[in-house]
N, C-alpha and C positions, 0 to 999 in steps of 0.2 A: 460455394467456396467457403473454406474453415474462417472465420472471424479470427482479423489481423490484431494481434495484441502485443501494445508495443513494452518494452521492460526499461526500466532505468538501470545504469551501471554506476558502480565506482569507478573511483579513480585512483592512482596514485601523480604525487606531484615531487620533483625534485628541483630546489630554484624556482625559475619562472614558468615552466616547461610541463606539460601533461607528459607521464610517463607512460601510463600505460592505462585502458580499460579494462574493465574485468565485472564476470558474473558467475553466481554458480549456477551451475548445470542444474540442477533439481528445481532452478524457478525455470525453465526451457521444457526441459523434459514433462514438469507439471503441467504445464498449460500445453502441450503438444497430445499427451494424455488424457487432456480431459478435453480433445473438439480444437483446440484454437490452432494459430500458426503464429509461434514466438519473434518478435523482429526484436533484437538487441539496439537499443537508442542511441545515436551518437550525441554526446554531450555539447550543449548551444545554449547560450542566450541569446544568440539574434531570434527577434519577436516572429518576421517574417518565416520565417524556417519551423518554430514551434507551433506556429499557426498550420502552415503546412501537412507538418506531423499530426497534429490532431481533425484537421480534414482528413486525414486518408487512414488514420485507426481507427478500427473497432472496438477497443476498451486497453484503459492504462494498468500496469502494475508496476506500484511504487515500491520497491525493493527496499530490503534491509543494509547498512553501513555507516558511515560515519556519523558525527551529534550534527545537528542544526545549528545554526548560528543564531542565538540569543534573540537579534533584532528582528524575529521574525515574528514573535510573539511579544515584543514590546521589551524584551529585559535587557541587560547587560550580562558579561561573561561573568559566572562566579569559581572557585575553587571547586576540581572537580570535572570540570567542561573538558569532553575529548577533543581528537582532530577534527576541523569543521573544513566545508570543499564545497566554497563560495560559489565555482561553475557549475556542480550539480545542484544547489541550493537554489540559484540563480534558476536553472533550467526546469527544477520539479515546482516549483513554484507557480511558476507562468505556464507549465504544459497541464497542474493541475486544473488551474483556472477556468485555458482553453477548452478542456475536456468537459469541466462542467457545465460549461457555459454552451455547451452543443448535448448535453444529457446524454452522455458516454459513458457506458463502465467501468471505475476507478475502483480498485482494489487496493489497501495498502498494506506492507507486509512491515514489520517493527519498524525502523524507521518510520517507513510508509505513512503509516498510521499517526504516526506524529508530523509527519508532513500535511495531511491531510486536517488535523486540529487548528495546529497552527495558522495552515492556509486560512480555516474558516472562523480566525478569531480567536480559538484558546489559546491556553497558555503549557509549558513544559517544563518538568521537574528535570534541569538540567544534569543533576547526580545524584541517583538516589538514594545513598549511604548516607552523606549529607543532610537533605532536605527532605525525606519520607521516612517515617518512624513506621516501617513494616518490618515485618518477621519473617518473611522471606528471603533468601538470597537469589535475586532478582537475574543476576548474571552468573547462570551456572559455568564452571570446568567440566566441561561434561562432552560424550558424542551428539553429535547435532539431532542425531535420533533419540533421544533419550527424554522421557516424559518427566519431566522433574517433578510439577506440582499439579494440580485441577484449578478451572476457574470455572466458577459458576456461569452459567449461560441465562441471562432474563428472559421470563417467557413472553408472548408473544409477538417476537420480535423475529426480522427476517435473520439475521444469525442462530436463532434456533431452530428457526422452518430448514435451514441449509441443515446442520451437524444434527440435529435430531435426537439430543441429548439434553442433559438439566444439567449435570457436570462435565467436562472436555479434558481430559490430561492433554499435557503440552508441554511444549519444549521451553525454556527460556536463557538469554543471551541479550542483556540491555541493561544499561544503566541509567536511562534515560524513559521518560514514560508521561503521561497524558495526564496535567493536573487540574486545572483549570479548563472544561469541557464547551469545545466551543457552542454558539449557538444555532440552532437548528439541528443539534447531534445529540443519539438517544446512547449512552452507556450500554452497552449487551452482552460486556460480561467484566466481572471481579475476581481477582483473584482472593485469597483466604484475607490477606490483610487490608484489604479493602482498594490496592489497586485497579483501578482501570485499564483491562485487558483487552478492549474494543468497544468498536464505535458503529455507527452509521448515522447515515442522514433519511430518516423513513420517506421526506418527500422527493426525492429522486432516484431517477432510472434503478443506478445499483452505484453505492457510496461506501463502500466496508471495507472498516480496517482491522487491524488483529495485531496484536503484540508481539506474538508466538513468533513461530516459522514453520508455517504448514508446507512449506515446500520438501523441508527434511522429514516429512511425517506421511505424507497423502500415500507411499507407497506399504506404511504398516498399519493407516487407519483410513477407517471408511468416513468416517466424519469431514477429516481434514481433507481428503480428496473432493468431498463434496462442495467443499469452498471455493475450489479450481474447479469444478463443472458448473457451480452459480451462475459464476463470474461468465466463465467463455459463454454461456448458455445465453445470459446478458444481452453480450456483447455479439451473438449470434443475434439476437433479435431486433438489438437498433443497426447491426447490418444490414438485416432484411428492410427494416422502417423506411433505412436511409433509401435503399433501393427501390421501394415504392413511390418516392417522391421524384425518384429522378424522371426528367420527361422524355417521354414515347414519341421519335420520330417515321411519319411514314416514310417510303422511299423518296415519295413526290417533295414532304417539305425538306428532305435533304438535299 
């Protein structure tokens, strides 16, 4: 059976009231692509329910959308800070956790990636016109296909064994970005101004994040494809782990 891989969504909120979910298609279609079987997440913070969900997946992808809320990295809101969506904050938070804490494959996509720093103790450049003195325009107007700049890949590191390249064109769309690197996570790639373009954590299962959005890219590059075959590949194989530990009943002791 394909390795279950669960996705996070947005949201929209009007009042008190969840409006509506929503995902794009190119993060579904990606991982269906490369091996996996996409399940769209229903948004929860009860613990019981997240617990749940990360027993029965095979590896997470933390999706691109709104900023983080400050307190999650220890800051306060500065000028600059977009919409922030306290339920999916709430729910990536604790499902990251749970995932890691069973050495599950966590993928994370812009956001993602700062979900994933955060969670493990960095910190986050809440606006980067503001507070990062880079020469890049970090949030292109642009088609979502569209390679705006390169970021250098560090060698030998498993995001280079994945894209197989020293430099990666990519797309970009964030204003928001990875400052303060948490600990246990190695840097694996830069942009020209010295941005922080991804991550991982070398001592677990599979831990990588990406600033980019290789889901709008995997179908015109081979590199970024390869990021979604990693991952499901991953998460194929602590499928199978999981399934070797489960116990073999005879007839008789049933």
């Amino acid at each position: 059976m394909k390795p279950r891989i669960g996705l996070s969504v947005n949201y929209e909120e009007k009042g008190t009231g969840k409006v509506g979910a929503y995902l794009g298609a190119d993060y579904t279609d990606g991982i269906y692509a490369a091996g996996g079987l996409p399940f769209v997440l229903p948004l929860t913070d009860e613990r019981a329910w997240i617990e749940e969900l990360a027993d029965e997946l095979d590896g997470l992808l933390l999706t691109g959308g709104d900023d983080i809320d400050p307190s999650y990295f220890g800051h306060e809101p500065l000028l600059g800070l977009g919409q922030i969506t306290p339920l999916r904050d709430a729910m990536e938070f604790q499902l990251f956790a749970a995932m890691r804490a069973r050495q599950k494959p966590i993928f994370g996509i812009c956001r993602g990636v700062q979900v994933m720093n955060a969670a493990l103790g960095g910190t986050l450049y809440q606006d980067l016109p503001r507070e990062f003195r880079g020469t890049l325009q970090h949030s292109q107007k642009a088609p979502r296909d569209h390679m705006a700049h390169a970021v250098e890949i560090a060698p030998g590191t498993r995001l280079a064994q994945i894209v197989e390249v020293a430099m990666l064109p990519v797309n970009t769309y964030h204003h928001q970005a990875v400052r303060d690197l948490a600990p246990g996570c190695v840097a694996t790639a830069h942009s020209r101004d010295g941005l922080i373009e991804a991550i991982e954590c070398p001592t677990d299962r599979f831990t990588l994040g990406v600033q980019w959005h290789p889901e709008n890219l995997w179908r015109k590059n081979s590199s970024h494809f390869r990021l979604f075959t990693a991952f499901t590949e991953a998460a194929a194989a602590a499928r199978r782990e999981a399934a070797q530990k489960q116990p073999v009943f005879t007839r008789e002791e049933k």
